[in-house]
MOPAC internal coordinates of N, CA, C and O (Angstrom, degrees):
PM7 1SCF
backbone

  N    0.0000 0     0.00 0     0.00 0    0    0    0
  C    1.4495 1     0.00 0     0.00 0    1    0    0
  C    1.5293 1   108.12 1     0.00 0    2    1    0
  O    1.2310 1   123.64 1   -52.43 1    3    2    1
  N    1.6874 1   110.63 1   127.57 1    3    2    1
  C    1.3623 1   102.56 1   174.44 1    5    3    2
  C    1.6607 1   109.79 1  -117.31 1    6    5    3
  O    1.2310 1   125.71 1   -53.62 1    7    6    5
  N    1.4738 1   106.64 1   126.38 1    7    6    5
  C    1.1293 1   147.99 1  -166.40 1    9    7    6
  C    1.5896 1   113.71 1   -72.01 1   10    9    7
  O    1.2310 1   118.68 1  -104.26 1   11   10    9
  N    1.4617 1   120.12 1    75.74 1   11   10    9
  C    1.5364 1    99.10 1   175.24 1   13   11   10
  C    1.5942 1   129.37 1  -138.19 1   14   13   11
  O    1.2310 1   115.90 1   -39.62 1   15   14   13
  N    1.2307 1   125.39 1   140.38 1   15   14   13
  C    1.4686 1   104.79 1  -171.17 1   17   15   14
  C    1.6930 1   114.09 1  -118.17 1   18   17   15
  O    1.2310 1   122.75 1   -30.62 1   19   18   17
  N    1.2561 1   112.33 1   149.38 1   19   18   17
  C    1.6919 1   124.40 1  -168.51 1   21   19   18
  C    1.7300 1    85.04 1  -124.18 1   22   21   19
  O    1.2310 1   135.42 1   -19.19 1   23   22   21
  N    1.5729 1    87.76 1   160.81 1   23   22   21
  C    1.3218 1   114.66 1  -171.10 1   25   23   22
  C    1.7239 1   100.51 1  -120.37 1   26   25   23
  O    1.2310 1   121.54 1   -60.69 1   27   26   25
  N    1.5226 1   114.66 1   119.31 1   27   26   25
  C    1.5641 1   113.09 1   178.40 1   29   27   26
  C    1.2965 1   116.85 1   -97.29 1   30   29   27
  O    1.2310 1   110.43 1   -75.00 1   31   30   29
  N    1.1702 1   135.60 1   105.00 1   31   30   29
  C    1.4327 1   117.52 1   167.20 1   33   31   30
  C    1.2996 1   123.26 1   -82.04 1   34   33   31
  O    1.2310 1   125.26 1   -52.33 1   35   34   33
  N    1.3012 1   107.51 1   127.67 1   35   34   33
  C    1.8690 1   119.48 1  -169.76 1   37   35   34
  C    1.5929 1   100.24 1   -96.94 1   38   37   35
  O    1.2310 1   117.86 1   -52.01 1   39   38   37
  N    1.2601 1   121.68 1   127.99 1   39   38   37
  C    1.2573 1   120.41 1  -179.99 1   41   39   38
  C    1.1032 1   120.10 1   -93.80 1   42   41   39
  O    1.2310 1   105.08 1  -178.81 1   43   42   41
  N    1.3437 1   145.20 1     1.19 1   43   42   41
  C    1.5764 1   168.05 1   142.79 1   45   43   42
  C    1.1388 1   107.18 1   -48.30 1   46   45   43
  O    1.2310 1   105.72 1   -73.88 1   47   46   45
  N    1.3002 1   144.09 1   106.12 1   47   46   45
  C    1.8452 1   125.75 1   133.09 1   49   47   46
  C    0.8483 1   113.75 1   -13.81 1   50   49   47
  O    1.2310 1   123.51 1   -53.95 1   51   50   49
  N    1.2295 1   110.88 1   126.05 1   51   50   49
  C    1.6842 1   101.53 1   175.61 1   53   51   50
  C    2.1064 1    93.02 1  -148.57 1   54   53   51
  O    1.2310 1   131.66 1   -70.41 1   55   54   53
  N    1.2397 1    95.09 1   109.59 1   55   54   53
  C    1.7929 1    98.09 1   178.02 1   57   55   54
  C    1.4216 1   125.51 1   -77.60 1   58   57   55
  O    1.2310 1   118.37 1     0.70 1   59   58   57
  N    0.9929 1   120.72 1  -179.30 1   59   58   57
  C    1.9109 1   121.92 1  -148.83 1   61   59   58
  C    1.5610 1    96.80 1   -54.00 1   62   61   59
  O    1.2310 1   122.73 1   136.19 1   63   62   61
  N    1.4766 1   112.38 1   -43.81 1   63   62   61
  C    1.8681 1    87.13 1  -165.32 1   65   63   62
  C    1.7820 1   112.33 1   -88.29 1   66   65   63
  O    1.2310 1   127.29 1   171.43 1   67   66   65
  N    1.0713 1   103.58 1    -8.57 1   67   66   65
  C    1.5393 1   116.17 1   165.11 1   69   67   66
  C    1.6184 1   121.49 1   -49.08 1   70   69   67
  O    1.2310 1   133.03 1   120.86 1   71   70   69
  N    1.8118 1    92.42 1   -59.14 1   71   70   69
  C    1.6346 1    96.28 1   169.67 1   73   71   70
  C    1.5706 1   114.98 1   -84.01 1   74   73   71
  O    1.2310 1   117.75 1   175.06 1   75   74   73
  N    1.1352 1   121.90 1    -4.94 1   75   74   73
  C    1.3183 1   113.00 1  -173.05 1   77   75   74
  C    1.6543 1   106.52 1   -88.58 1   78   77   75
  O    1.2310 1   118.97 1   153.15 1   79   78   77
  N    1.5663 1   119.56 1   -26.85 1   79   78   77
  C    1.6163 1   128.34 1   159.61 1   81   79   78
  C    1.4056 1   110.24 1   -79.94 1   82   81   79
  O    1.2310 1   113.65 1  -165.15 1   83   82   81
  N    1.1763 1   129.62 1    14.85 1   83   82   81
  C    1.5923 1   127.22 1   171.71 1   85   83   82
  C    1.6475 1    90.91 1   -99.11 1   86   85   83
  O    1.2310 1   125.59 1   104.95 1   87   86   85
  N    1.4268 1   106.87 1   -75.05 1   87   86   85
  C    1.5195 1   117.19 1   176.99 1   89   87   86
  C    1.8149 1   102.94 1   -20.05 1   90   89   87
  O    1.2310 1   127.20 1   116.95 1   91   90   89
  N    1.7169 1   103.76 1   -63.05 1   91   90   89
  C    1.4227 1   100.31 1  -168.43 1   93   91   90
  C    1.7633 1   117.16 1   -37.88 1   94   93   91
  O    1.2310 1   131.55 1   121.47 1   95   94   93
  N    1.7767 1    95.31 1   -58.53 1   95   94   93
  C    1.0086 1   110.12 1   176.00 1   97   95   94
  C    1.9396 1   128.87 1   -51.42 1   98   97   95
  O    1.2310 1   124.01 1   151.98 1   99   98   97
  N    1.1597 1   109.90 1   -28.02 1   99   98   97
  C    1.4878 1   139.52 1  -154.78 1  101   99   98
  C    2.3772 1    74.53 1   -86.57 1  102  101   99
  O    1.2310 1   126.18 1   117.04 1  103  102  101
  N    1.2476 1   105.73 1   -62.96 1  103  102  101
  C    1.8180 1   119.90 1  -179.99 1  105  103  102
  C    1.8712 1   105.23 1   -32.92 1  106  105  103
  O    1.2310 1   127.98 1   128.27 1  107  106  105
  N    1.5524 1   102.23 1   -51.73 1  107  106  105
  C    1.5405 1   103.55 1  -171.11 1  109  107  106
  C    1.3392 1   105.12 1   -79.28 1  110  109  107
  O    1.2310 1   101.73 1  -126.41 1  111  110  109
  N    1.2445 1   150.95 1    53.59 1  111  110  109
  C    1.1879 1   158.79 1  -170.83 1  113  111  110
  C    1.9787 1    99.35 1  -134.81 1  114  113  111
  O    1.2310 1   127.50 1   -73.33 1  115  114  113
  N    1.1274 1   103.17 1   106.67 1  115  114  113
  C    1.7600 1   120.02 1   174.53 1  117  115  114
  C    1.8186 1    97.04 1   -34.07 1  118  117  115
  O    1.2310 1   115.64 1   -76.10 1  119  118  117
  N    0.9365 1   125.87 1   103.90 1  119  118  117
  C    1.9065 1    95.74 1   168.06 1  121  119  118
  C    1.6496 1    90.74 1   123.56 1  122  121  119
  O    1.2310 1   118.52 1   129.02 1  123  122  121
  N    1.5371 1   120.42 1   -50.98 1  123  122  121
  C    1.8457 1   100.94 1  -169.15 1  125  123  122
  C    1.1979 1   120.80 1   -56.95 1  126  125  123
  O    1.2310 1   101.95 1   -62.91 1  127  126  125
  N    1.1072 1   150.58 1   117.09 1  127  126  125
  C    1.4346 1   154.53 1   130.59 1  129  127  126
  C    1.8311 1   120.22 1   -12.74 1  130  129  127
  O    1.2310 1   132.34 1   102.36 1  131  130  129
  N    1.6907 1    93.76 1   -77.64 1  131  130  129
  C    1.4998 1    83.27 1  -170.32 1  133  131  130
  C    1.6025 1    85.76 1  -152.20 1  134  133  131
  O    1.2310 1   119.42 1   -69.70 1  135  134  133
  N    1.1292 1   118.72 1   110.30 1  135  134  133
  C    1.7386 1   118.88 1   155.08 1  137  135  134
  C    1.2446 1   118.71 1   -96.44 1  138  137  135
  O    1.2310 1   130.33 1   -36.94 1  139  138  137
  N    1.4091 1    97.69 1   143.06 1  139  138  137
  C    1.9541 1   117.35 1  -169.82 1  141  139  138
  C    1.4078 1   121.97 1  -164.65 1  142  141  139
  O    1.2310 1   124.29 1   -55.50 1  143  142  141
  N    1.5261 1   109.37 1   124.50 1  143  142  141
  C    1.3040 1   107.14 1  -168.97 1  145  143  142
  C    1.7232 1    92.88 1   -86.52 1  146  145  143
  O    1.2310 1   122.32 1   -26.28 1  147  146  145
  N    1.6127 1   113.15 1   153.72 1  147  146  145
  C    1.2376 1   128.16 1   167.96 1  149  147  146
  C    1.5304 1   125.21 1   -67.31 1  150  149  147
  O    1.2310 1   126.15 1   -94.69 1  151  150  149
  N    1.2919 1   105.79 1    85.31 1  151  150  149
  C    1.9042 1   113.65 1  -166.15 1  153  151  150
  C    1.8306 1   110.84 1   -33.63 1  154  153  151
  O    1.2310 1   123.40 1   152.58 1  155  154  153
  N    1.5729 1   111.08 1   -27.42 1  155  154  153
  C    1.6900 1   107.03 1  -179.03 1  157  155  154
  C    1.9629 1   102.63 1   -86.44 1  158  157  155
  O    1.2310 1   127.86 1   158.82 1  159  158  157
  N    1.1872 1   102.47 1   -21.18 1  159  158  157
  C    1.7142 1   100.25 1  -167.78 1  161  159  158
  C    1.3232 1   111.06 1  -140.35 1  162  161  159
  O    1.2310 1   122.91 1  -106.12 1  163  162  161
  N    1.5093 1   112.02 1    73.88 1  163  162  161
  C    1.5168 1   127.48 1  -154.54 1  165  163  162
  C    1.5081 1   102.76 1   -74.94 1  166  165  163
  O    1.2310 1   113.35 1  -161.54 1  167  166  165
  N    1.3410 1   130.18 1    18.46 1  167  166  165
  C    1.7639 1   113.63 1  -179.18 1  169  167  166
  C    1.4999 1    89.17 1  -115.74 1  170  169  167
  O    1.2310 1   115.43 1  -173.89 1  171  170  169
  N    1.8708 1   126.27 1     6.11 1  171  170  169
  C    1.2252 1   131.83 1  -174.31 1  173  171  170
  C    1.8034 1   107.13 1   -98.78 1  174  173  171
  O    1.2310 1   115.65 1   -70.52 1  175  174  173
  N    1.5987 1   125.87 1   109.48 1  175  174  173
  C    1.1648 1   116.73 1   164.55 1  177  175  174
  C    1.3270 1   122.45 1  -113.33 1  178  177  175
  O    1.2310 1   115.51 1   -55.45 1  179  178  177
  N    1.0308 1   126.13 1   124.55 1  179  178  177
  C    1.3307 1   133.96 1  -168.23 1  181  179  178
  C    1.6667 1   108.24 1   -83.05 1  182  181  179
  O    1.2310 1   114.59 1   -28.57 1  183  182  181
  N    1.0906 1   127.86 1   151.43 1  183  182  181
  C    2.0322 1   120.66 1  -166.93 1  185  183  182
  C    1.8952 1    92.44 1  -146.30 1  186  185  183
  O    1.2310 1   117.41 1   -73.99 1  187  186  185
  N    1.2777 1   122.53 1   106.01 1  187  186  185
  C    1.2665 1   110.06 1   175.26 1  189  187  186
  C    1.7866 1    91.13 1   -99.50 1  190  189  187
  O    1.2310 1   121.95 1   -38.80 1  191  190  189
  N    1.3646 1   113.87 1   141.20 1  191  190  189
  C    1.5857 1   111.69 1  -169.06 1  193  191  190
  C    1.7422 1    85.92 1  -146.90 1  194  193  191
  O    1.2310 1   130.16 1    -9.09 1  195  194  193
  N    2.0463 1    98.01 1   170.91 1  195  194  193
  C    1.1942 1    95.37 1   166.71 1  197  195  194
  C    1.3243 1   108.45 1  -107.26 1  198  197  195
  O    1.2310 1   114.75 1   -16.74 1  199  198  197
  N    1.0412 1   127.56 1   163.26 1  199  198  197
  C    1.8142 1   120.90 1  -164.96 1  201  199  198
  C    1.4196 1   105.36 1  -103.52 1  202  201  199
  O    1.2310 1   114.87 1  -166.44 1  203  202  201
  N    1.0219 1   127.33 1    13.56 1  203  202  201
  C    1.3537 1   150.16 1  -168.18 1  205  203  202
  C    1.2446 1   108.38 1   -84.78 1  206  205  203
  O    1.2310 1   128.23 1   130.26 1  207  206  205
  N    1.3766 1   101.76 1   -49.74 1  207  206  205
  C    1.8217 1   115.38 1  -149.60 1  209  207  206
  C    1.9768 1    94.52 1  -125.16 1  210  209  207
  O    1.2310 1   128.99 1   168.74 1  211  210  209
  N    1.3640 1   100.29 1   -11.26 1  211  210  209
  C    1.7420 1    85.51 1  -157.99 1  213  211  210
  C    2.0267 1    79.94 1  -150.22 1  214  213  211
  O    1.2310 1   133.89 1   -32.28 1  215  214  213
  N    1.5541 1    90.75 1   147.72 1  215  214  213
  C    1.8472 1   104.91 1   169.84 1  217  215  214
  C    1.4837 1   119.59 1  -125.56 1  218  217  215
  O    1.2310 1   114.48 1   -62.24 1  219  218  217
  N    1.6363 1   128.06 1   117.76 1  219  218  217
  C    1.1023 1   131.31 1   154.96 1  221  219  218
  C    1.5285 1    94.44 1     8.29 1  222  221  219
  O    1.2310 1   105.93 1    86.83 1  223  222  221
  N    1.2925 1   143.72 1   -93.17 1  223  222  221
  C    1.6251 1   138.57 1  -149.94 1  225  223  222
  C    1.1125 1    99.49 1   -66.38 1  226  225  223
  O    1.2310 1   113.55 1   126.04 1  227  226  225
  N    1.5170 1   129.81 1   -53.96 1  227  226  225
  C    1.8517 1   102.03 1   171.20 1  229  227  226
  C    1.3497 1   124.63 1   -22.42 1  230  229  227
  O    1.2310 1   120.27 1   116.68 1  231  230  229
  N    2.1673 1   117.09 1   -63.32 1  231  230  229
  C    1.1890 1    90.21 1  -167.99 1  233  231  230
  C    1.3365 1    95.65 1  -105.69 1  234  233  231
  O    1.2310 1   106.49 1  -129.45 1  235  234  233
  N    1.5880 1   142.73 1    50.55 1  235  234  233
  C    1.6329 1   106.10 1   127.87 1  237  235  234
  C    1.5619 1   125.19 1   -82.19 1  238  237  235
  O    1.2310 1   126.05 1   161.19 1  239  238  237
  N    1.5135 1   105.97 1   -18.81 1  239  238  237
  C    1.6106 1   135.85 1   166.20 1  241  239  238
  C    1.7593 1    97.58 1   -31.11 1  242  241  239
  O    1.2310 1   127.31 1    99.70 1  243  242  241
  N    1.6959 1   103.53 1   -80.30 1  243  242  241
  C    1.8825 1   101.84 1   152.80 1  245  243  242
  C    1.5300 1   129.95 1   -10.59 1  246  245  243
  O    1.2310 1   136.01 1    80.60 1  247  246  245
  N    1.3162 1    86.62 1   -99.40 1  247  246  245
  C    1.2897 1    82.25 1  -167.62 1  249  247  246
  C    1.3933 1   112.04 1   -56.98 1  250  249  247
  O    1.2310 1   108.73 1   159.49 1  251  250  249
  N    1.2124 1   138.70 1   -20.51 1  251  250  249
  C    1.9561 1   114.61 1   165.28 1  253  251  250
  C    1.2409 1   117.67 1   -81.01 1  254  253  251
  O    1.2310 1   114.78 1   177.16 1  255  254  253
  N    1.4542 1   127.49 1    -2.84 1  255  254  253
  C    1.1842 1   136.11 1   177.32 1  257  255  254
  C    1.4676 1   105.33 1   -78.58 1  258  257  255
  O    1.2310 1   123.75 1   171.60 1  259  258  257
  N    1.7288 1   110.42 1    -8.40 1  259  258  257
  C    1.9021 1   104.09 1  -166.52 1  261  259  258
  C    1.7853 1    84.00 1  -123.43 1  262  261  259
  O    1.2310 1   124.77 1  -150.65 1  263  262  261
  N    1.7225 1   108.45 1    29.35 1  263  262  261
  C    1.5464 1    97.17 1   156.92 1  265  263  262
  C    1.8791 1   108.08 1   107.78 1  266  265  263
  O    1.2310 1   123.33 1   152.83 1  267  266  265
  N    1.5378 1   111.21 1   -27.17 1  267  266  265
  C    1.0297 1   110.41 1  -152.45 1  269  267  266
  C    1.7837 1    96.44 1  -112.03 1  270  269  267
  O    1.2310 1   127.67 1   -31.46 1  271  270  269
  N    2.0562 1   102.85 1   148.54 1  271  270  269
  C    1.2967 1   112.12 1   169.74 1  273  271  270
  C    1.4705 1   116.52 1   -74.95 1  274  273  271
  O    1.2310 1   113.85 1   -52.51 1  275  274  273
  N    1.5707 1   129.24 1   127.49 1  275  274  273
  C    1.3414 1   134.87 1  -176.94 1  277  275  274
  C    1.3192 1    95.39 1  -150.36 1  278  277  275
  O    1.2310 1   135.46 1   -22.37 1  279  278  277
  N    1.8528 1    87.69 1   157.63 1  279  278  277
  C    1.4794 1   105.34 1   176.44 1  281  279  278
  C    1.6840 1   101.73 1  -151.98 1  282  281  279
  O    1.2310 1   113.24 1   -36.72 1  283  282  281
  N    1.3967 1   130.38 1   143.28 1  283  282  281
  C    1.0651 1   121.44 1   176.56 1  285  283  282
  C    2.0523 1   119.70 1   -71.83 1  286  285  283
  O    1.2310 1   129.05 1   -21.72 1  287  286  285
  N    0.8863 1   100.16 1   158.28 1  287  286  285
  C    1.9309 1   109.15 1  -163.80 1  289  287  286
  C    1.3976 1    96.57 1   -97.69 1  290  289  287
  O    1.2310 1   118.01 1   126.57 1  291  290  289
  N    1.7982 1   121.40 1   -53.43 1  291  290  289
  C    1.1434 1   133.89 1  -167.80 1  293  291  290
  C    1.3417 1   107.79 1   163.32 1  294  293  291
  O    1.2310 1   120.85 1     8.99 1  295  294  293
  N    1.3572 1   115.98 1  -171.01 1  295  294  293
  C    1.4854 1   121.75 1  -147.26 1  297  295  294
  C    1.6604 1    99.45 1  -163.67 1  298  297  295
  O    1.2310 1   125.37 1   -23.15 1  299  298  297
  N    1.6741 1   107.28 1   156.85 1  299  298  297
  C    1.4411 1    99.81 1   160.13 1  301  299  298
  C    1.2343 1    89.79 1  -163.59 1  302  301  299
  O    1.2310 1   122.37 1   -25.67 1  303  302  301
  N    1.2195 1   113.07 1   154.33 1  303  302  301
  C    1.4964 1   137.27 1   153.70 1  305  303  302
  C    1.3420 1   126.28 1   -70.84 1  306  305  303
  O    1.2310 1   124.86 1   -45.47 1  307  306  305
  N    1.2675 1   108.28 1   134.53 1  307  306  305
  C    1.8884 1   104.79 1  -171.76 1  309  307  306
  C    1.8268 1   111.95 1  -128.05 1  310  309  307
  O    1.2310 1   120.10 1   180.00 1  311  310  309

């Protein structure tokens, strides 16, 4: 299993239950691990996935598919 996480920046405000139904949504994705927006820098979501089963463009594909402008920040392998 390869282990890696990207950072999304959402360009929308988006307040606690906004990101917390993205996350949900961000969960039903074959492959995500653990999605979480950064509580100090909330347009920052972090996606730990396995790269195996799931690709960086799937979920920015997501999240603009649930309405919102994103672009990936960067990525790493773990």
């Amino acid at each position: 299993m390869d282990i890696n996480d990207v950072v999304i920046h959402v360009n929308e405000s988006l307040g606690p239950q906004a990101r917390h139904e993205l996350e949900d949504h961000m969960r039903a994705i074959d492959g995500v691990i653990a999605p979480r927006f950064n509580d100090l820098k909330t347009h920052l979501m972090i996606v730990a996935y396995n790269s195996d089963r799931t690709r960086m463009g799937t979920l920015l594909d997501e999240v603009r598919r649930q309405g919102y402008t994103a672009q990936a920040c960067g990525g790493m392998s773990v």
